[in-house]
N, C-alpha and C positions, 0 to 999 in steps of 0.2 A: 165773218163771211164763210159761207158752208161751199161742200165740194162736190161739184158734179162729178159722174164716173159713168161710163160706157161700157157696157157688157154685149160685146156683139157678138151676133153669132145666125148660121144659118137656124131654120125647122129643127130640133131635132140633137141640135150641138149640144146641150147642157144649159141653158141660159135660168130657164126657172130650176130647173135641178139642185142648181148652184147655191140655194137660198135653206137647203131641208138643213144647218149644223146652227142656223140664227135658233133662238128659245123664242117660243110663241109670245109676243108682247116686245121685244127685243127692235123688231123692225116693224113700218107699217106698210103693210102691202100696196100697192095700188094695179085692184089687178082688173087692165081694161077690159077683156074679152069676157072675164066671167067664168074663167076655164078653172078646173081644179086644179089644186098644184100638183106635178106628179112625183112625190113623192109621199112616202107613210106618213103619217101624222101632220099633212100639210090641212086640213082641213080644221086644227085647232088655234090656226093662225090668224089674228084679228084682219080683217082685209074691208078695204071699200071696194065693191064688185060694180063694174062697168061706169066707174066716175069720169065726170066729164074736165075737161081743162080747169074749169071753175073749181070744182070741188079739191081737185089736186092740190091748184096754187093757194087753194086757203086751209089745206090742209100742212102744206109747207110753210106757211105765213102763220099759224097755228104754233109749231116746230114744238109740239108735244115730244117727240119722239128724236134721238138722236141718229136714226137709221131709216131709209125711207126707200123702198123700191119700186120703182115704174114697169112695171111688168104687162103687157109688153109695148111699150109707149111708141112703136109704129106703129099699129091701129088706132092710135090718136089722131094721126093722120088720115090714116085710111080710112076709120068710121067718118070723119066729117068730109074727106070728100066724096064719098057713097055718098051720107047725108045731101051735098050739093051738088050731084049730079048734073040735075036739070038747068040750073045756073048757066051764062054765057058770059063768055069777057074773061079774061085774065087777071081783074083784082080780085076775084076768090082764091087764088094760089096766092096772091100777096096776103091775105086778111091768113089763110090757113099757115103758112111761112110763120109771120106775125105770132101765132099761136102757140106754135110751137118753142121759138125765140123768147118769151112772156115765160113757157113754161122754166125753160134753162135759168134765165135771171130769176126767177123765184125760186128754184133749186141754191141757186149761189148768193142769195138773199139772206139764208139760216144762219145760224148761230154757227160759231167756229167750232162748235163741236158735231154737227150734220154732218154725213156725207147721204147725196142722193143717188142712186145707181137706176139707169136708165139701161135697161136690158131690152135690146134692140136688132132688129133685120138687119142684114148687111145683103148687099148686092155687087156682083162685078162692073163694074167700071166699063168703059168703050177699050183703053189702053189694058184691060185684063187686071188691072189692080181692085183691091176690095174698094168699095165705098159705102158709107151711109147710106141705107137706105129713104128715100123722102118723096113729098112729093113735091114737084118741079124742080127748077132751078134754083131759086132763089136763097132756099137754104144752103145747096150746095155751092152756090157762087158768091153770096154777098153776106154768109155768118161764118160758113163751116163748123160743124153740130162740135165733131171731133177736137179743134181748136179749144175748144171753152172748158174743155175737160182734161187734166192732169194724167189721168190714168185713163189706159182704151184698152179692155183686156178683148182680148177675140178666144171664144170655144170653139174650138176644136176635137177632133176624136183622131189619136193619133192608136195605130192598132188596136183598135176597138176599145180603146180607154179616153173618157171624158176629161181632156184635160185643160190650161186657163194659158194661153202665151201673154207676156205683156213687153215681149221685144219686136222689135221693129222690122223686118226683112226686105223692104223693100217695095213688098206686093200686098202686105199688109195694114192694120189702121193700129198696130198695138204700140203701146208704150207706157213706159211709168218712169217719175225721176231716180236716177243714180240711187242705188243700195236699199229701195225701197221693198222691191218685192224679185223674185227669182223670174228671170227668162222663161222658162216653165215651172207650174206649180197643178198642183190636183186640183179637179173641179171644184169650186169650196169660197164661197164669197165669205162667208165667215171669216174665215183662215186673211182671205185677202183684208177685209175692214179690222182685221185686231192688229195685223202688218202695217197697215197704213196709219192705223190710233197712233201706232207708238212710232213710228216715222216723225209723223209729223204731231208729235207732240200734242195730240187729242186725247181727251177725256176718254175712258175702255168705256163699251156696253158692260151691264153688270147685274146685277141681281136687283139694284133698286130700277131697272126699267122694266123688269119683267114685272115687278109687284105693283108699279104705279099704275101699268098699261095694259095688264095683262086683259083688262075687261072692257078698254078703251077701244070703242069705234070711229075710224079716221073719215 
């Protein structure tokens, strides 16, 4: 069974940033908007550009790769409810809930050595606390995104330095189990997936994933 993870974060926080210390071939992108990554040599990075739910979950079900990033998998949402705009009734928020829900269980589908990081919007809440960003309710009332996933790191920019919380305050979505990873730590998903390989007793990315995948399109 593979691991979902939650990398939230407002515009702007570090969420794709967070991906430039992976080796090209190492992770597979999935980068919905089609946006370059902003960092140096993010353009040598094998990526599926603007795939759809399908393309994702068979790429997960595929599990070529032992690292997979959803980047940024709230426009998974948002492009298909543009897409269904014109639509009436309220089972299109059910069918698009569903869609998203389909995607999680196919992230936690993979092989125990996977983890999937879904790098994601966050929004405040009615009560001023962070929440998932989605659309309707029904994610947020009858799944909860955050639930299904072990680790919920929130970016942050604390004095103008991009950094990763994965403790909990209160007002926050972050968390990780006991001794896994630091309260704060530097912008760095890398850093964070080699922390949690050896937490939890998972297989390291390593040099034989860079040489199998390096030419491999997800």
């Amino acid at each position: 069974m593979g691991v979902a993870i939650l990398v939230l974060g407002k515009s702007g926080s570090g969420k794709s940033t967070s991906l430039r210390n992976f080796k090209p071939g190492e992770i597979g992108i999935m980068n919905v908007l089609g946006k370059p990554l902003p960092f140096k040599g993010g353009a040598k990075f094998p990526q599926a550009v603007r795939p759809s739910y399908g393309a994702i979950i068979g790429a997960l079900r595929k599990n070529s790769l032992r690292a997979y990033a959803v980047d940024d998998s709230t426009y998974l949402m948002q492009n298909e409810n543009f897409a269904r705009v014109r639509e009436n009734g309220y089972g299109k928020f059910s069918e698009m809930a569903l869609h998203f829900q389909e995607l999680i269980n196919a992230a936690l589908a993979t092989d125990e050595d996977t983890i999937v990081y879904f790098l994601h919007h966050v929004e405040e809440g009615a009560d001023g606390t962070e929440k998932v960003k989605t659309i309707g309710k029904m994610l947020d009332e009858k799944y909860c995104i955050e639930g299904a996933c072990p680790v919920v790191i929130d970016c942050v920019v604390i004095d103008g330095e991009h950094m990763f919380i994965t403790k909990n305050d209160g007002t926050n979505l972050a968390k990780a189990p006991m001794g896994s990873l630091p309260d704060k730590m530097g912008n760095d998903l890398k850093e964070v997936d080699t922390m949690l390989r050896d937490y939890w007793g998972m297989r390291p990315l390593g040099n034989d994933d860079v040489k199998e995948n390096a030419n491999e399109t997800h």
